[in-house]
C-alpha positions as CSV (number, residue, x, y, z in Angstrom):
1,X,4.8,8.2,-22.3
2,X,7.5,10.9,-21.0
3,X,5.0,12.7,-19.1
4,X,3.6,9.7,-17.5
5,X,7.4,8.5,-16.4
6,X,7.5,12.4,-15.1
7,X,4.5,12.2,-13.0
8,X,5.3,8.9,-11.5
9,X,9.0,10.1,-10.4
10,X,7.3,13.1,-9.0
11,X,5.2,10.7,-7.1
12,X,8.0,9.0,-5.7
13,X,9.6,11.9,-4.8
14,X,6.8,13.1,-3.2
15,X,5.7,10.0,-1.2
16,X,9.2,10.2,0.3
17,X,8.8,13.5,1.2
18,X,5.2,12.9,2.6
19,X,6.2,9.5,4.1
20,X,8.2,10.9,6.6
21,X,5.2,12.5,8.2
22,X,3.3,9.6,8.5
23,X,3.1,7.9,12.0
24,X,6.2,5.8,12.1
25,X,5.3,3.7,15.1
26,X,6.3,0.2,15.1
27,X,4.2,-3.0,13.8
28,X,5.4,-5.4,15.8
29,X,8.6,-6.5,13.6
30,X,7.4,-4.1,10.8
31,X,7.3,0.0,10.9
32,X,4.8,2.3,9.4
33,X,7.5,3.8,7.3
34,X,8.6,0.2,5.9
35,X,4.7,-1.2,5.2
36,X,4.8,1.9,3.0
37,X,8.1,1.3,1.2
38,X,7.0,-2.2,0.9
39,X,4.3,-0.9,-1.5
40,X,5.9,2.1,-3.3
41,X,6.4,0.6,-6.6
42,X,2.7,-0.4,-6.5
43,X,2.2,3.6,-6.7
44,X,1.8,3.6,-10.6
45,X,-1.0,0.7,-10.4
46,X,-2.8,2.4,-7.5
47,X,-2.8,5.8,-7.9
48,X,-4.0,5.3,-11.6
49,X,-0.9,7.0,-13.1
50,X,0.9,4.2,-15.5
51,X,0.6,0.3,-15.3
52,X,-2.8,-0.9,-15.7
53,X,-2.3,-3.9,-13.4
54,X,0.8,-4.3,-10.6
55,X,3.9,-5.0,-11.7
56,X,5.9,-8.3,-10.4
57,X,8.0,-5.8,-8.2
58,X,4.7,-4.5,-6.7
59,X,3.1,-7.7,-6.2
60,X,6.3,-9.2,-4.3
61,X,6.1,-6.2,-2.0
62,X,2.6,-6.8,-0.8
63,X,3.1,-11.0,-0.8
64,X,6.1,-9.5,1.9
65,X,4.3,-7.6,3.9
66,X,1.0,-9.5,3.9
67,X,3.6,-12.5,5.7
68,X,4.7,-10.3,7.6
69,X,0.7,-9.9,9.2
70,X,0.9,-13.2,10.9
71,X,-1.5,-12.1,13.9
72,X,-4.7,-9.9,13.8
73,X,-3.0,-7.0,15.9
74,X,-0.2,-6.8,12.9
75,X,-3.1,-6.4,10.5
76,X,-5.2,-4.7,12.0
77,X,-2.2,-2.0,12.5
78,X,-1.1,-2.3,9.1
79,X,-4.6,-1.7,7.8
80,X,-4.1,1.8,10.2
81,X,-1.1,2.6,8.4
82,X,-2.1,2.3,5.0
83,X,-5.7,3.4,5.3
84,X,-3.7,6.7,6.8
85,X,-1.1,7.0,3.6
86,X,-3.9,5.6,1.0
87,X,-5.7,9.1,1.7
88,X,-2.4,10.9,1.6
89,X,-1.2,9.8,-1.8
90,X,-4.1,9.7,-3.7
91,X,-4.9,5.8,-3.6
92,X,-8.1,4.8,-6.4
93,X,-10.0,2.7,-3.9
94,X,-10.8,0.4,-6.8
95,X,-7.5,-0.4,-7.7
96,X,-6.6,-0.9,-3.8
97,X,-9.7,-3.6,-3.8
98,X,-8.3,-5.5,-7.1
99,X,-4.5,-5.7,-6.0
100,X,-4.9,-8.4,-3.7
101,X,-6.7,-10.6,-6.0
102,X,-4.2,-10.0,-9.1
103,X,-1.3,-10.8,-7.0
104,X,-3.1,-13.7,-6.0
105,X,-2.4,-13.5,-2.3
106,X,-5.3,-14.7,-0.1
107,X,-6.9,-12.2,2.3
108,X,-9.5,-12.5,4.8
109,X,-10.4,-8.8,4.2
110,X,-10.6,-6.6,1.4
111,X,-8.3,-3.4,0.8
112,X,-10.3,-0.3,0.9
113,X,-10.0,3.3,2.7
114,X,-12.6,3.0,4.2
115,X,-12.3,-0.1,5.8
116,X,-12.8,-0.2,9.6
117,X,-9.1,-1.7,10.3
118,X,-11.0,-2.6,13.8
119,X,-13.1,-5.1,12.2
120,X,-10.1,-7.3,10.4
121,X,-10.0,-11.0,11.5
């Protein structure tokens, strides 16, 4: 259990490291750089480290920032973002394609790197 805490604060510290390098152009009333930090504490769940399904924290995060995509340009450009630091942090594609239906939030589109953001409704 020690060394799994110890990898996942390494993760954290290292996604704010690598964060900062991301593009931080706005989204409409949401950045990059925030989309991201809207997500961090889904980390463990996606990246396979720890929790074997999203914690409540994580869960709220994503319900947050999935409001937030109110028009398809929003998503489309938060799709961009996350595609970008999905490939970046080490995101398992299959966990990122079962968190929206465990924290039951409604999505016309699935979450996957290699979605074509373009292509989002």
């Amino acid at each position: 259990m020690g060394k799994k805490i110890i990898a996942f604060v390494m993760l954290v510290m290292v996604l704010g490291m690598q964060v900062r390098t991301l593009d931080a152009h706005q989204i409409d009333d949401i950045s990059c750089f925030e989309a991201i930090i809207s997500l961090v504490s889904c980390a463990p769940f996606l990246t396979g480290v720890g929790q074997p399904a999203p914690s409540t924290t994580c869960c709220e995060g994503a319900h947050n920032l999935f409001q937030k995509a109110d028009t398809t340009q929003v998503r489309r450009d938060i799709c961009q973002c996350l595609k970008g630091a999905s490939i970046k942090f080490g995101v398992n594609s299959d966990k990122a394609k079962q968190l929206p239906q465990l924290c039951n939030i409604g999505l016309s589109f699935s979450i996957d790197p290699s979605i074509d953001c373009n292509t989002i409704p």
